[in-house]
C-alpha positions in Angstrom: -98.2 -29.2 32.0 -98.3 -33.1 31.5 -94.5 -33.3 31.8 -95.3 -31.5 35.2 -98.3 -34.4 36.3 -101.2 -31.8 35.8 -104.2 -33.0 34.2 -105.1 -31.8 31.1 -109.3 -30.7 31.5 -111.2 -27.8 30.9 -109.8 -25.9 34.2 -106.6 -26.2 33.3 -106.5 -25.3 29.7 -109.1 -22.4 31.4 -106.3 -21.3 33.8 -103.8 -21.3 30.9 -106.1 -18.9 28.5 -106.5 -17.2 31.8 -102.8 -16.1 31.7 -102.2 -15.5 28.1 -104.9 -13.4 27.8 -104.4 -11.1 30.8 -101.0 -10.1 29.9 -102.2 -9.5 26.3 -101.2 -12.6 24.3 -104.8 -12.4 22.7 -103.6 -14.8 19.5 -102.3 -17.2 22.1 -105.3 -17.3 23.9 -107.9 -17.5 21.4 -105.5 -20.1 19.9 -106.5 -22.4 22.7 -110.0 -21.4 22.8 -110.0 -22.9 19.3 -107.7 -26.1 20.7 -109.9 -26.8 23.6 -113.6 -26.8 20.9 -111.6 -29.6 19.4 -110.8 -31.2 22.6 -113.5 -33.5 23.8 -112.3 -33.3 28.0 -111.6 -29.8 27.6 -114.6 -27.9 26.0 -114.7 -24.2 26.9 -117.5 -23.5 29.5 -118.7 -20.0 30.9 -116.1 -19.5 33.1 -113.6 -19.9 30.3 -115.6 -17.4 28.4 -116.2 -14.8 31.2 -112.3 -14.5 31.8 -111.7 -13.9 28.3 -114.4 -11.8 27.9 -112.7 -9.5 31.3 -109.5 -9.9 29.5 -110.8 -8.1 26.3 -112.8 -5.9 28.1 -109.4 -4.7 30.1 -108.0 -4.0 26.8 -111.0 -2.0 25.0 -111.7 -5.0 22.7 -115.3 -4.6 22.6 -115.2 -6.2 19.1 -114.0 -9.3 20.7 -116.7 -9.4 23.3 -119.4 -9.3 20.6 -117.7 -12.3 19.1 -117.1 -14.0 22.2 -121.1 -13.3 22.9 -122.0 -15.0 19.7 -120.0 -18.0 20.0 -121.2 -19.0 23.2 -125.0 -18.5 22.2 -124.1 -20.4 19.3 -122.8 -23.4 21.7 -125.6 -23.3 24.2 -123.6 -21.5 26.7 -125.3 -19.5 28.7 -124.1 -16.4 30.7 -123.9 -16.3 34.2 -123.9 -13.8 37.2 -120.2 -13.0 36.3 -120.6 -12.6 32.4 -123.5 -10.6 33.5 -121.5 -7.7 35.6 -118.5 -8.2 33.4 -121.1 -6.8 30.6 -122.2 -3.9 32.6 -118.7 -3.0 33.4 -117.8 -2.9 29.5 -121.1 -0.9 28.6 -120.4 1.5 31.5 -116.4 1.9 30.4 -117.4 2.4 27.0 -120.4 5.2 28.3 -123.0 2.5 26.2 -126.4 2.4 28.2 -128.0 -0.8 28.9 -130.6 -2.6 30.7 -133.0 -5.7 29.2 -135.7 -8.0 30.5 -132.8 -10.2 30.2 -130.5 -8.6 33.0 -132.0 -7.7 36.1 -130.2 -5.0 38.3 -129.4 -5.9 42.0 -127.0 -3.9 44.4 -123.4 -5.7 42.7 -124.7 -5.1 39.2 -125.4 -1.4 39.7 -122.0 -1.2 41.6 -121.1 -2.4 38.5 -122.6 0.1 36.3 -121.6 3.1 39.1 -117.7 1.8 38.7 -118.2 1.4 34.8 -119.6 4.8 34.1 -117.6 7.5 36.4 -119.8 10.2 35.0 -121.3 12.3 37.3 -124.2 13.0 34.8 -124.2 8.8 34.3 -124.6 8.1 37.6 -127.3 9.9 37.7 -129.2 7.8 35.5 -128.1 5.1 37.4 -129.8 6.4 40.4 -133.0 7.6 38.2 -133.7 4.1 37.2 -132.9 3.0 40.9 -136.0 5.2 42.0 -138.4 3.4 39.9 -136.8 0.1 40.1 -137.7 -2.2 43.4 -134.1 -2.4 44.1 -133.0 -2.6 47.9 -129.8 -0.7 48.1 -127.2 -1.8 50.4 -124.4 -0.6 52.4 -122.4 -2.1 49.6 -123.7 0.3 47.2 -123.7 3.0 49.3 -119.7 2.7 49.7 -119.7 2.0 46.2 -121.3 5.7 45.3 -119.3 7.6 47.7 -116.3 6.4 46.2 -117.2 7.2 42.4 -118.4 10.3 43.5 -115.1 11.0 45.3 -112.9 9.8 42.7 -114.9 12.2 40.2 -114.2 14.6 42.6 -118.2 15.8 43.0 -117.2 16.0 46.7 -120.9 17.7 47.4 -122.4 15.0 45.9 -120.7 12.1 48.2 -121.5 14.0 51.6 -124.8 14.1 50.5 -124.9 10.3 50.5 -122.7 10.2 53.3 -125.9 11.9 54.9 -128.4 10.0 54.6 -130.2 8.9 57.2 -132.9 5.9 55.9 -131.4 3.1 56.0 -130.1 2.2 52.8 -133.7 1.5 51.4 -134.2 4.1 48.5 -132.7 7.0 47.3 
């Protein structure tokens, strides 16, 4: 890269674990997680963490994610927006339930969830929790359950939320 006249920095060496890690070259990429802790200009940051996180996720290396989780608590970095619904995507592809005082659901994080779980019978919890949550649905989250509920093939299901007529506001 230096050959080339990048700069070496966090974004960079981000955009390089990026790459390794996405096409599954996990010991290359954790590798230069380690290099860039040793690096002064290049300290991981949450971004660096939320794409490997993703990456491990992608794979069905919850393991990792744990680990990942604990190092960045251990550094002070705390999780963002991103790490957030990356999290709920994990928990719903691995049929784990969660919800804390800690994470607070909104219309992308339950999209999230609905993607994650792909259960009809999960979904429905989803949409329990919804009814007693003050959540304002959106038309985002609307398209979001049709299309679970059509790749599930609960067909019934989708054109009764196809159906509805109130404005998005609860279910």
């Amino acid at each position: 890269m230096i050959g080339e006249g990048c700069g070496v920095n966090h974004e960079s060496y981000t955009a390089l674990l990026s790459a390794y890690s996405r096409n599954g070259l996990f010991d290359k990429a954790f590798s230069l997680l380690e290099e860039m802790k040793n690096c002064p200009d290049c300290k991981p940051y949450v971004h660096t963490y939320s794409i490997l996180i993703k990456s491990c996720v992608q794979v069905s290396a919850s393991d990792k994610v744990d680990s990942l989780l604990s190092v960045m608590a251990s550094q002070g970095i705390k999780r963002n927006t991103v790490t957030y619904n990356t999290l709920i995507d994990t928990y719903g592809k691995t049929r784990k339930s969660m919800w804390s005082d800690r994470i607070k659901p909104n219309c992308v994080r339950l999209c999230s969830l609905v993607r994650g779980y792909r259960k009809a019978e999960k979904i429905l919890g989803v949409l329990h929790f919804i009814e007693n949550a003050d959540v304002m649905l959106d038309v985002i989250f609307f398209n979001c359950l049709v299309d679970a509920y059509g790749k599930m093939g609960c067909f019934v299901e989708m054109k009764g939320v196809l159906a509805r007529d109130d404005g998005g506001k609860r279910l």
